[in-house]
C-alpha positions as a printed Julia matrix, in Angstrom:
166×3 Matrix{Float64}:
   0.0    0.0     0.0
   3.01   2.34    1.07
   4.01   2.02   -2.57
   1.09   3.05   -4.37
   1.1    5.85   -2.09
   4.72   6.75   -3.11
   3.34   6.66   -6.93
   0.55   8.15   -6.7
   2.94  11.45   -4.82
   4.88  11.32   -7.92
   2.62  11.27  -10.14
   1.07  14.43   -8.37
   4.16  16.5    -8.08
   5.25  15.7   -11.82
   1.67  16.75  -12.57
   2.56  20.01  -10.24
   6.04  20.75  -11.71
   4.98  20.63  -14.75
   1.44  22.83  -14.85
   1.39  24.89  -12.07
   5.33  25.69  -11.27
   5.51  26.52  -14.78
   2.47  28.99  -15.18
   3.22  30.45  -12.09
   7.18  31.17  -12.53
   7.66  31.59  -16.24
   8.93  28.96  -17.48
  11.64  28.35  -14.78
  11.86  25.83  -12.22
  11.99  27.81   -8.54
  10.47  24.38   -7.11
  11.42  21.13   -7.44
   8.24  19.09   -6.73
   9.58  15.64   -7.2
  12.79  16.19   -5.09
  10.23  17.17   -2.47
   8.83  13.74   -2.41
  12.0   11.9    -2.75
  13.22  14.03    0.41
  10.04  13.01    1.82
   9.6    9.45    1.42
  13.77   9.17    2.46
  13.12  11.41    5.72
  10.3    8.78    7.02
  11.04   5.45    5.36
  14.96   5.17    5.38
  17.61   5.11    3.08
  16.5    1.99    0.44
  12.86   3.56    0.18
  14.32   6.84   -0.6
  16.66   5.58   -2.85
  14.62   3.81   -4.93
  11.94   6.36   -5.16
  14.8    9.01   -6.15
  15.98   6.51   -8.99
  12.54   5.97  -10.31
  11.83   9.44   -9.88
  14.28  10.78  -11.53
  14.06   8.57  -14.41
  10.63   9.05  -15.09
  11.34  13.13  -15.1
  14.0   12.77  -17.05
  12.37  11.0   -19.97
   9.88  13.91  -19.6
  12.21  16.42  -20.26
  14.84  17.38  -23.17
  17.84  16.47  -20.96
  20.1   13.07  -20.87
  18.24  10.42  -19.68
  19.49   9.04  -15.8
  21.56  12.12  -14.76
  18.07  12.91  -12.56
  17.64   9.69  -11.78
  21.15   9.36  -10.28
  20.87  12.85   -8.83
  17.94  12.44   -7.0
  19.08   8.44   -5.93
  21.89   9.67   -4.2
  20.27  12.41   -2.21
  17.37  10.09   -1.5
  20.04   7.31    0.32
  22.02  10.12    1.56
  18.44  12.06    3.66
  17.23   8.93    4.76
  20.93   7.53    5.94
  20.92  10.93    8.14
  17.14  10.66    9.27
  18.62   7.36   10.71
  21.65   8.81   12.45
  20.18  12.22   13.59
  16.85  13.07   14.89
  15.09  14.98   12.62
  11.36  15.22   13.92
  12.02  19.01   14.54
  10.76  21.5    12.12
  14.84  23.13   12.18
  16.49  19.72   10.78
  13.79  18.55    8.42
  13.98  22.27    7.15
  17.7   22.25    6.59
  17.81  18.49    5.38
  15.41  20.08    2.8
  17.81  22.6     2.0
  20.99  20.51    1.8
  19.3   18.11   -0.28
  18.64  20.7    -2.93
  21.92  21.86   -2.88
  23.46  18.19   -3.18
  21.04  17.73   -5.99
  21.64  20.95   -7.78
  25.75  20.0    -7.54
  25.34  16.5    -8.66
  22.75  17.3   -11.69
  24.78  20.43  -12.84
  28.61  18.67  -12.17
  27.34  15.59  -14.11
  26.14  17.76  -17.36
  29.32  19.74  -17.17
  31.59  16.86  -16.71
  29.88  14.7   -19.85
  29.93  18.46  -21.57
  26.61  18.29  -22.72
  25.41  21.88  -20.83
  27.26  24.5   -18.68
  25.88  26.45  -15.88
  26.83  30.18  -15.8
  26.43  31.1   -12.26
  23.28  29.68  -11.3
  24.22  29.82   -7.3
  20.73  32.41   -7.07
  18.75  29.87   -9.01
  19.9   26.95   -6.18
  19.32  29.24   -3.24
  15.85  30.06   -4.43
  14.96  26.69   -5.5
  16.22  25.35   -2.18
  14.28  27.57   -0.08
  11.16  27.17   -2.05
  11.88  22.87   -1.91
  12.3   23.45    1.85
   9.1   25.89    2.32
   6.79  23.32    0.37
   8.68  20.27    2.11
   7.54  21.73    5.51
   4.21  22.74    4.7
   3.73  18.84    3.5
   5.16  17.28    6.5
   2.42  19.4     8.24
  -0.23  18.48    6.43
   0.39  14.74    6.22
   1.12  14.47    9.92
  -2.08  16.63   10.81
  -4.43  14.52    8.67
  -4.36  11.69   11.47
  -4.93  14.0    14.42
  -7.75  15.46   12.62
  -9.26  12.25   11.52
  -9.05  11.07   15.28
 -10.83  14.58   16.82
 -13.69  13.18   14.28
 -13.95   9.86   15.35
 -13.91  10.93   18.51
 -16.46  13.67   18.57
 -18.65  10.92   16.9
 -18.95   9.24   19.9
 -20.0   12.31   21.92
């Protein structure tokens, strides 16, 4: 069930990143919906779950887009395994952690995406360090309000079941 659920988020924020982010920006990506997920699914289910749903993430945006095929996929499979090895280690239940894990794992996605083109020399990247510091705040913004959302759903659901017996 846990994977259909991962999926079915992936689905959704391709379906985001591609509609909305775009209309609303102007053509450039300030959010990274899909990393979002990957960041999310690796901060709650560990290092293999996040892995995996970086690779197959990343894959399936990539053959969306114009760019080589598996440089997202590896990009976002690394900093999947790499979140949810530190959610192991460290406590990160705190908003402060989960918002800089957010932020870091932008960053490390940004450097392995852009250092892979460059080093294959398909594309450069002509200072794009505002373009990462935006996108990274707006991953960790969204990333936050998610976590609050998902976690509040139960608590709500129980103040209803419990107010039905009243």
């Amino acid at each position: 069930m846990k994977a259909a659920g991962v999926l079915v988020a992936i689905a959704l924020a391709l379906a985001l990143q591609t509609t909305l982010a775009r209309l609303l920006v102007g053509g450039t990506a300030a959010l990274d919906a899909v990393l979002v997920v990957v960041v999310y699914v690796a901060l709650t289910t560990g290092p293999v779950a996040g892995m995996l749903t970086g690779s197959m993430a990343g894959i399936i945006q990539d053959a969306l887009s114009t760019g080589v095929v598996g440089i997202g996929g590896l990009a976002k499979s690394i900093v999947g395994f790499l979140v949810g090895a530190v959610s192991q280690q460290f406590i990160v239940t705190a908003a402060l952690p989960r918002f800089v894990l957010f932020l870091g794992a932008t960053v490390v996605h940004a450097g392995i995406f852009m250092g892979l083109y460059v080093l294959l020399d398909v594309r450069t990247f002509p200072s794009p360090w505002a373009a990462i510091l935006s996108q990274a705040i707006g991953n960790a913004v969204v990333g936050m309000i998610a976590f609050t959302i998902v976690e509040g759903v139960p608590v709500v659901r129980e103040r209803r079941r419990l107010r039905r017996r009243m």
